[in-house]
MMTF fields as JSON, N, C-alpha, C and O atoms, coordinates in Angstrom:
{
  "mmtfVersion": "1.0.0",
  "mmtfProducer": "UNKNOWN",
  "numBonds": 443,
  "numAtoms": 444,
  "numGroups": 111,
  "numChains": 1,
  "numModels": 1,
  "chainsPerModel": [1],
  "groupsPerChain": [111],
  "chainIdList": ["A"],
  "bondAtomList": [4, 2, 8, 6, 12, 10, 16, 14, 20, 18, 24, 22, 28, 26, 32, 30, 36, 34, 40, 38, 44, 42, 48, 46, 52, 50, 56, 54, 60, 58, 64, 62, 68, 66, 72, 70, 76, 74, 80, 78, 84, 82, 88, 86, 92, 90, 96, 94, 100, 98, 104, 102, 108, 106, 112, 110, 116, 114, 120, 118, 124, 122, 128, 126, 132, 130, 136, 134, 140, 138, 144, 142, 148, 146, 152, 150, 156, 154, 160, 158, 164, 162, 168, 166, 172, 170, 176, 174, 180, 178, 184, 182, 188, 186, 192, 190, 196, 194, 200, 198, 204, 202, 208, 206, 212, 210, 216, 214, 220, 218, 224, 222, 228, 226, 232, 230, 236, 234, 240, 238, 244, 242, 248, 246, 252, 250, 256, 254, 260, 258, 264, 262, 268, 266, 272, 270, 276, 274, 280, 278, 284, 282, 288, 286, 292, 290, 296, 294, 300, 298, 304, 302, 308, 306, 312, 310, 316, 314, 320, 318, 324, 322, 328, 326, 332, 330, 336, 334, 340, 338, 344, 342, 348, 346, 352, 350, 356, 354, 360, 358, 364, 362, 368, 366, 372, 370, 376, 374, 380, 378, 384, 382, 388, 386, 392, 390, 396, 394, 400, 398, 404, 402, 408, 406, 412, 410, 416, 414, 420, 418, 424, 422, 428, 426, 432, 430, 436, 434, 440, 438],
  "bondOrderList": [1, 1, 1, 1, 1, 1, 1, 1, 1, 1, 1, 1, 1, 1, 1, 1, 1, 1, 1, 1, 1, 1, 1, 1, 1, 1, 1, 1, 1, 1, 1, 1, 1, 1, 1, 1, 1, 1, 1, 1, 1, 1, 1, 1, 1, 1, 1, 1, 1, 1, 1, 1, 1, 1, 1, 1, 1, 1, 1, 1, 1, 1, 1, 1, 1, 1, 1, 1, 1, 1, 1, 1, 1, 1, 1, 1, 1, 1, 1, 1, 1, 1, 1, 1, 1, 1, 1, 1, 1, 1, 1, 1, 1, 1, 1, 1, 1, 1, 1, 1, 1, 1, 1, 1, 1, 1, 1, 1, 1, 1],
  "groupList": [{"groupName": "UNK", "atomNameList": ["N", "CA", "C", "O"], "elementList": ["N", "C", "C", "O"], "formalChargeList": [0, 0, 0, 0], "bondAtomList": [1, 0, 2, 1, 3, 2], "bondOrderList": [1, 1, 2], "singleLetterCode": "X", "chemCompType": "L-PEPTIDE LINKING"}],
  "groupTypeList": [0, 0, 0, 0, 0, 0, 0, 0, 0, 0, 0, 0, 0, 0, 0, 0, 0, 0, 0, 0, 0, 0, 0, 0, 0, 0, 0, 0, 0, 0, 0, 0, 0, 0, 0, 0, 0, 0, 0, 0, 0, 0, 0, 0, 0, 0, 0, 0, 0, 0, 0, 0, 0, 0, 0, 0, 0, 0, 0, 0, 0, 0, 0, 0, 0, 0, 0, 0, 0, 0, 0, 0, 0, 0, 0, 0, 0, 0, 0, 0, 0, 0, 0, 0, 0, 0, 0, 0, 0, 0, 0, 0, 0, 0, 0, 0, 0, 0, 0, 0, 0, 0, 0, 0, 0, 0, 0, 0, 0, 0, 0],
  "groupIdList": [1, 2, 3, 4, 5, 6, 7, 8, 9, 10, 11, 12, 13, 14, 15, 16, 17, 18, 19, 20, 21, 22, 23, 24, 25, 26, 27, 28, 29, 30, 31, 32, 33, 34, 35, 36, 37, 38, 39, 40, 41, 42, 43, 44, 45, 46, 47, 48, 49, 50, 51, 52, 53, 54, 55, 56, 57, 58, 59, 60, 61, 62, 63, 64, 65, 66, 67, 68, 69, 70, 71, 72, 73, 74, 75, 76, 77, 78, 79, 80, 81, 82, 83, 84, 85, 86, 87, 88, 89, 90, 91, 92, 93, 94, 95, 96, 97, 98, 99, 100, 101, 102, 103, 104, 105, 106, 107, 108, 109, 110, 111],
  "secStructList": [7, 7, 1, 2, 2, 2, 2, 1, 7, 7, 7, 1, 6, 6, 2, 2, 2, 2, 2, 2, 2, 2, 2, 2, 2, 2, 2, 2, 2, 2, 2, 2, 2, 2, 2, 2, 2, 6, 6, 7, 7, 1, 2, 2, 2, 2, 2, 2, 2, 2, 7, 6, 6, 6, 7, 6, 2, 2, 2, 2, 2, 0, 0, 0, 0, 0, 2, 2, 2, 2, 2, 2, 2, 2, 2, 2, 6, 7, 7, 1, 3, 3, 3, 3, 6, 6, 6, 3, 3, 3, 3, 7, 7, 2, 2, 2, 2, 2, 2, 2, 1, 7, 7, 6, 6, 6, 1, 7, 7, 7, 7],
  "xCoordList": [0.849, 0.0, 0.886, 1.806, 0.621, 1.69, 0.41, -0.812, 1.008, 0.417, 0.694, -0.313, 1.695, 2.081, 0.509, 0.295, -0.352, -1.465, -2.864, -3.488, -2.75, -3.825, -2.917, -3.551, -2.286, -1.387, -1.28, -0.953, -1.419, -1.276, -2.352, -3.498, -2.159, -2.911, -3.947, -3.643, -5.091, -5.924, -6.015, -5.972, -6.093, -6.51, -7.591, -8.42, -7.803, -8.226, -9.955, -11.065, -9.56, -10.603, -10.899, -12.002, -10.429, -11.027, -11.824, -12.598, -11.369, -12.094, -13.418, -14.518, -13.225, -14.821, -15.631, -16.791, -15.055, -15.627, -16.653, -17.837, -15.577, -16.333, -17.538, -18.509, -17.57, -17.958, -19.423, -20.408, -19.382, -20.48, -21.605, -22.789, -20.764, -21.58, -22.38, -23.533, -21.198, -22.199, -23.678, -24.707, -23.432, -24.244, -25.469, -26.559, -25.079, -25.88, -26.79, -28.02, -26.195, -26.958, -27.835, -28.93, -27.448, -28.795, -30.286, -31.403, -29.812, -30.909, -31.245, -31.724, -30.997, -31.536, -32.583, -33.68, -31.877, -32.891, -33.829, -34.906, -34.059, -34.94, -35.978, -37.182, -35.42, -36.799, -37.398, -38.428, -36.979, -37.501, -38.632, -39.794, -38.348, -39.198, -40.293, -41.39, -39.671, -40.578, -41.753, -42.98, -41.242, -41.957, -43.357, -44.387, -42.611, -43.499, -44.794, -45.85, -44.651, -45.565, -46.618, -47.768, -45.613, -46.626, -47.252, -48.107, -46.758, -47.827, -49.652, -50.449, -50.078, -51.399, -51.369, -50.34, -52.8, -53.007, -53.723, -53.131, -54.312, -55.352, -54.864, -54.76, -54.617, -53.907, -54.023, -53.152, -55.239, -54.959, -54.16, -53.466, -54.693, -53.751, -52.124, -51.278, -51.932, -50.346, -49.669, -48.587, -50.707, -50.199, -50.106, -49.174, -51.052, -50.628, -49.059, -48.136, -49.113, -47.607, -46.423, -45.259, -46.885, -45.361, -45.241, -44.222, -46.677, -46.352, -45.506, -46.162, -45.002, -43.553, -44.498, -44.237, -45.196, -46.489, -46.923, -46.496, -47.986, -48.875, -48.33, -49.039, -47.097, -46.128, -45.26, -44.901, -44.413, -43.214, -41.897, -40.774, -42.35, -42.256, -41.062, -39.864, -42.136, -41.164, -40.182, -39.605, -40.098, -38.976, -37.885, -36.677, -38.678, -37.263, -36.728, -35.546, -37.169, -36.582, -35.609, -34.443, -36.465, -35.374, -34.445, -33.386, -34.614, -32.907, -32.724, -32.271, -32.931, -32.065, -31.628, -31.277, -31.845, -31.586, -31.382, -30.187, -31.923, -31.706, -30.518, -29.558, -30.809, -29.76, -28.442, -27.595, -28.158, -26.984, -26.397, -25.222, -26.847, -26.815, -25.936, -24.817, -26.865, -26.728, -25.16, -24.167, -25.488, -24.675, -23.109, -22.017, -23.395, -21.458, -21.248, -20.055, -22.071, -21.741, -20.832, -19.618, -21.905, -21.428, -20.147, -19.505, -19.995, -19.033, -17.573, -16.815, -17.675, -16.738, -16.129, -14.899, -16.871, -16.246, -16.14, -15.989, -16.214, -16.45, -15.37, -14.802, -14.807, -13.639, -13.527, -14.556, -12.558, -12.622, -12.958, -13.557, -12.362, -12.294, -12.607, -11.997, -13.464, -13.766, -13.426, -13.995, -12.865, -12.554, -13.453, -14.254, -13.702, -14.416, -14.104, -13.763, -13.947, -13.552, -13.604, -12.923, -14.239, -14.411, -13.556, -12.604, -13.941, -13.389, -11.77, -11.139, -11.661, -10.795, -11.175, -12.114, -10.677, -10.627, -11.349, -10.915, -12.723, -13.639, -14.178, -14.405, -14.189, -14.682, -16.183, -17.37, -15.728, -16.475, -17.585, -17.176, -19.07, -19.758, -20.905, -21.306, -21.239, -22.191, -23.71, -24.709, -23.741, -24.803, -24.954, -25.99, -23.909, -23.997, -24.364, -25.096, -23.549, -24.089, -25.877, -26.672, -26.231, -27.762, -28.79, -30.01, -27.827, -28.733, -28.618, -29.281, -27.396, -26.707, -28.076, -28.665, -28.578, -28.976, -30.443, -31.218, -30.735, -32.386, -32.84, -32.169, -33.834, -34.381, -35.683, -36.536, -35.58, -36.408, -37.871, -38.131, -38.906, -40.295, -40.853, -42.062, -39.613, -39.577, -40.979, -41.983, -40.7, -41.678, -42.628, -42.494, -43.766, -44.616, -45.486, -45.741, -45.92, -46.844, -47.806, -48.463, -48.103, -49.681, -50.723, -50.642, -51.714, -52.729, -53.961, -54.937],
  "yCoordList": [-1.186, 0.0, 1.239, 1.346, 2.157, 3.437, 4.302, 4.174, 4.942, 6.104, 7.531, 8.233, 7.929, 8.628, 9.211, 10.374, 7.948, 7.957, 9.413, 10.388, 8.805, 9.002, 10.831, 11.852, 10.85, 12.241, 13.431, 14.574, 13.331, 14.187, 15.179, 14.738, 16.467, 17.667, 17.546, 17.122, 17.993, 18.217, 19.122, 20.06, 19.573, 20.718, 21.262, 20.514, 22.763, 23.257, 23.207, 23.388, 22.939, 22.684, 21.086, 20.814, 20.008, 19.087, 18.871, 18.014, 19.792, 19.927, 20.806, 20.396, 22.001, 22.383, 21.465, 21.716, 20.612, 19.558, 18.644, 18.35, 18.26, 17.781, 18.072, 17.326, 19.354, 20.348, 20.505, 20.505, 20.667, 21.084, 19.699, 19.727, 18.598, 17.41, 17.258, 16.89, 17.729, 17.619, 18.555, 18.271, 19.738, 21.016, 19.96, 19.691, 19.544, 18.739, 17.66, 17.698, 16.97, 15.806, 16.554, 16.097, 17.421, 18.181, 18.878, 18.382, 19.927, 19.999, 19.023, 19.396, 18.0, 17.163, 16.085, 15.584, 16.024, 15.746, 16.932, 16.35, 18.056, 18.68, 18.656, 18.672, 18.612, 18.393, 17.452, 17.531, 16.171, 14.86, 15.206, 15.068, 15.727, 16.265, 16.852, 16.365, 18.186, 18.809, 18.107, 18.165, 17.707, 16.71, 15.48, 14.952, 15.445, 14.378, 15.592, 15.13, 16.312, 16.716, 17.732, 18.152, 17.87, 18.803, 17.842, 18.0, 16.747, 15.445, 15.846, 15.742, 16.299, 16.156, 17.637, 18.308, 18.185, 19.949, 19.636, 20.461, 19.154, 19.058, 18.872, 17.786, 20.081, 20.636, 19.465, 19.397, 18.402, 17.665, 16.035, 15.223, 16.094, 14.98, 15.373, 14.525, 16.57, 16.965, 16.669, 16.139, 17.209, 16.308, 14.831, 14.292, 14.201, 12.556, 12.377, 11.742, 13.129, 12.806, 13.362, 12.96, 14.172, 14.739, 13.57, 13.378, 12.881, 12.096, 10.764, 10.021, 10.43, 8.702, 7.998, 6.805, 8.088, 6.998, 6.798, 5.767, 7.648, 6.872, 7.03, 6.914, 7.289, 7.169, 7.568, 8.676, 6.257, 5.812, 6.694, 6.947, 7.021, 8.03, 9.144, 9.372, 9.647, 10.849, 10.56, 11.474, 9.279, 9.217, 8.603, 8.58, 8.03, 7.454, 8.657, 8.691, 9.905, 10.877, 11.55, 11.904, 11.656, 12.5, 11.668, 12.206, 10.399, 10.154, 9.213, 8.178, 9.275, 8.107, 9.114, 8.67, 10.357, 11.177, 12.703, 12.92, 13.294, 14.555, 14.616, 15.386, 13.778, 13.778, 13.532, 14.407, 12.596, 12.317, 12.904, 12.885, 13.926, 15.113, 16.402, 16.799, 16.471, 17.641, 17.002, 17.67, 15.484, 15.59, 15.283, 15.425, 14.797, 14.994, 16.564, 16.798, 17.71, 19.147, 19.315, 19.501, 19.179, 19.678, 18.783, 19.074, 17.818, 16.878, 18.104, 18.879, 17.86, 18.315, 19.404, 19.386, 20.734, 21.694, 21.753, 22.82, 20.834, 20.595, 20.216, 19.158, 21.293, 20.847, 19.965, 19.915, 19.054, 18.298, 18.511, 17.79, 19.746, 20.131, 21.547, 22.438, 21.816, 22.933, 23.614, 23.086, 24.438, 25.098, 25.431, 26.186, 24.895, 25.772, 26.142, 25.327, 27.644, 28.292, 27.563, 28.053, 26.707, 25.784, 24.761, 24.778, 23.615, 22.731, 22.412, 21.362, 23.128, 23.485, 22.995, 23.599, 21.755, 21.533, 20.109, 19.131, 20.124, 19.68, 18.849, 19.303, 17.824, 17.052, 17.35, 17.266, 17.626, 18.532, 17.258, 16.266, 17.591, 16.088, 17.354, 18.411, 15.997, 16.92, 16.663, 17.109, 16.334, 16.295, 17.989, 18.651, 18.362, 19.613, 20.849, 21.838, 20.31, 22.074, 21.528, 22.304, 20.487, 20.754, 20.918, 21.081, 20.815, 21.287, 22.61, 23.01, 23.463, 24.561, 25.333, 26.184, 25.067, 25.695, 25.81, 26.749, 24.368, 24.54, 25.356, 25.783, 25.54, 26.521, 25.807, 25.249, 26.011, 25.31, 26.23, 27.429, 24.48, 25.428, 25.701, 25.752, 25.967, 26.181, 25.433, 25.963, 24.743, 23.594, 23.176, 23.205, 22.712, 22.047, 21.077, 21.303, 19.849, 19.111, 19.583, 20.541, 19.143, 19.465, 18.201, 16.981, 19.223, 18.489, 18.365, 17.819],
  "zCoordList": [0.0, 0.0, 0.0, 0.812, -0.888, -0.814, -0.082, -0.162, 0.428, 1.669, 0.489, 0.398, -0.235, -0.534, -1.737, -2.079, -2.134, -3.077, -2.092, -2.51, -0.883, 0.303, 0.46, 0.194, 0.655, 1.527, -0.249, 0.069, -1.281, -2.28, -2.431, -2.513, -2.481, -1.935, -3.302, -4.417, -2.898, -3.923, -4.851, -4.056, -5.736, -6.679, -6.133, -5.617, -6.143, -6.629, -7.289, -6.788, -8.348, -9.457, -8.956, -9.43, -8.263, -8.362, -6.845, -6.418, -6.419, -5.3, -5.485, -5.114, -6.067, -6.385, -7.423, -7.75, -7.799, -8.804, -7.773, -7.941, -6.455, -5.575, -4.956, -5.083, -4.124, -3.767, -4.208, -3.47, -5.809, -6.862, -6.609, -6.273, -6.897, -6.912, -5.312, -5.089, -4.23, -2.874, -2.863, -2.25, -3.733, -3.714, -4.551, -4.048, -5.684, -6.73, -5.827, -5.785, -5.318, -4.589, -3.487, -3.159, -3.071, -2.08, -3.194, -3.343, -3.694, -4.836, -6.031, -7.102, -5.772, -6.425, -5.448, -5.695, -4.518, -3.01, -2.875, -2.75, -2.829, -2.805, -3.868, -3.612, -5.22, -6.111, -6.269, -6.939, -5.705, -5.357, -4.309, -4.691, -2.773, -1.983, -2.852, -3.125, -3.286, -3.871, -4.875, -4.794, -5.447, -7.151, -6.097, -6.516, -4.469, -4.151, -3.364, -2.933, -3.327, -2.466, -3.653, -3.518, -4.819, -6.044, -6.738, -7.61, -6.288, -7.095, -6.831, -7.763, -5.421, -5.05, -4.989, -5.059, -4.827, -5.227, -3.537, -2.841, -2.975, -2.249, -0.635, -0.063, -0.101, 1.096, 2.189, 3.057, 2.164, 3.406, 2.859, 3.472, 1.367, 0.736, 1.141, 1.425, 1.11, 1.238, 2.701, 2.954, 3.608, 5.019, 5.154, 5.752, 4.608, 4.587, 4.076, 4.586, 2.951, 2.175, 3.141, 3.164, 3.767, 4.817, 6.276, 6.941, 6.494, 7.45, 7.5, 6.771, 7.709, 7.3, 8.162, 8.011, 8.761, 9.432, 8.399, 7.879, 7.546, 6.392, 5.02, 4.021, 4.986, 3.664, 3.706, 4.104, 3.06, 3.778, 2.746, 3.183, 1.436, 0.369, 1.078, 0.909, 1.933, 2.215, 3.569, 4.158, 3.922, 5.189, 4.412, 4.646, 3.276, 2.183, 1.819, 2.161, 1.139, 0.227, 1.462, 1.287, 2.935, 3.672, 4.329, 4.652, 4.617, 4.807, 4.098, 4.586, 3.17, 2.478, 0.701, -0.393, 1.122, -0.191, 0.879, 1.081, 1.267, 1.72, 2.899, 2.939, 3.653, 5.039, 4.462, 4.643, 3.867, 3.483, 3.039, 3.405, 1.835, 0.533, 2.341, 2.665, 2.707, 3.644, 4.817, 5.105, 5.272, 6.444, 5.718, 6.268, 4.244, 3.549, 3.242, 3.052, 3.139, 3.241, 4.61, 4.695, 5.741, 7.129, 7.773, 8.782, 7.053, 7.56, 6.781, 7.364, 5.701, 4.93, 5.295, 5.245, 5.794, 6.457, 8.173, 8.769, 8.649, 10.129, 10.83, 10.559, 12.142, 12.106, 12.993, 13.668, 13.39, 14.546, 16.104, 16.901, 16.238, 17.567, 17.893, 17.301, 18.743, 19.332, 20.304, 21.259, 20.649, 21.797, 22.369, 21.82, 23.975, 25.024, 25.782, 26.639, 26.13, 27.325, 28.991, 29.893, 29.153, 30.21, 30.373, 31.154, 29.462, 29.471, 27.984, 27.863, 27.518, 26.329, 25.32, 24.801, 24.595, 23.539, 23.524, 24.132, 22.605, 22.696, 20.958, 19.837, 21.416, 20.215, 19.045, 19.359, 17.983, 17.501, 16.808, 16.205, 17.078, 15.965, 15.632, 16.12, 13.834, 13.582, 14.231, 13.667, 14.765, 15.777, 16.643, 16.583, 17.273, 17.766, 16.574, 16.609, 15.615, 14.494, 14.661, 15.192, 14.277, 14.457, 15.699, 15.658, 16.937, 17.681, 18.306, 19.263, 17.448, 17.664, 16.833, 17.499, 15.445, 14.322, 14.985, 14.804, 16.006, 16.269, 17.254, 18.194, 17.06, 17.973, 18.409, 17.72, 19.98, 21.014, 20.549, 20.445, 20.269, 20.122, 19.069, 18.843, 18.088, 16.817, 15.6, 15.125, 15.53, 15.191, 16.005, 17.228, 15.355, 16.591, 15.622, 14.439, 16.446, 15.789, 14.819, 15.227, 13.531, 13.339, 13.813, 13.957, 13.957, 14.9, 14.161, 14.675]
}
């Protein structure tokens, strides 16, 4: 195994090559979402379709197409370690950017 294959700096250009395709696989997960919910015009047909209880449609599109699309973005620029004034230097996961981003309350059931 040469190591020397793994350790060679990237370009540039082949890195926004990368980059583009992560950007690509999220809006392309979104018009999938989208395309499933403009399928029906009829506002309470559209809540069935957002529920993953009575269709299973849209818990496939969001993680098995949207999450992934999104959590190789946040991975990619995410650094390992965080500094906290408390305790110092702190293991960085992407679990925290999303509960950093949410806001308590925010959301609420529909009923």
């Amino acid at each position: 195994m040469n190591l020397n294959n793994y350790l060679t700096p990237i370009s540039p250009l082949s890195y926004f090559s990368f980059f583009a395709g992560m950007l690509k696989a999220v809006s392309l997960a979104v018009d999938l979402i989208m395309a499933h919910f403009n399928s029906r015009q009829d506002p309470e047909e559209k809540i069935r379709l957002g529920n993953s209880l009575l269709c299973t449609t849209i818990s496939h599109l969001v993680l098995k197409q949207l999450y992934p699309a999104i959590q190789n973005i946040l991975k990619d620029g995410l650094k390992a370690y965080k500094l906290d004034l408390i305790i110092g230097q702190r293991r960085n996961k992407l679990w925290n950017v999303i509960e950093a981003t949410a806001r308590p309350g925010l959301y609420e059931p529909i009923r």
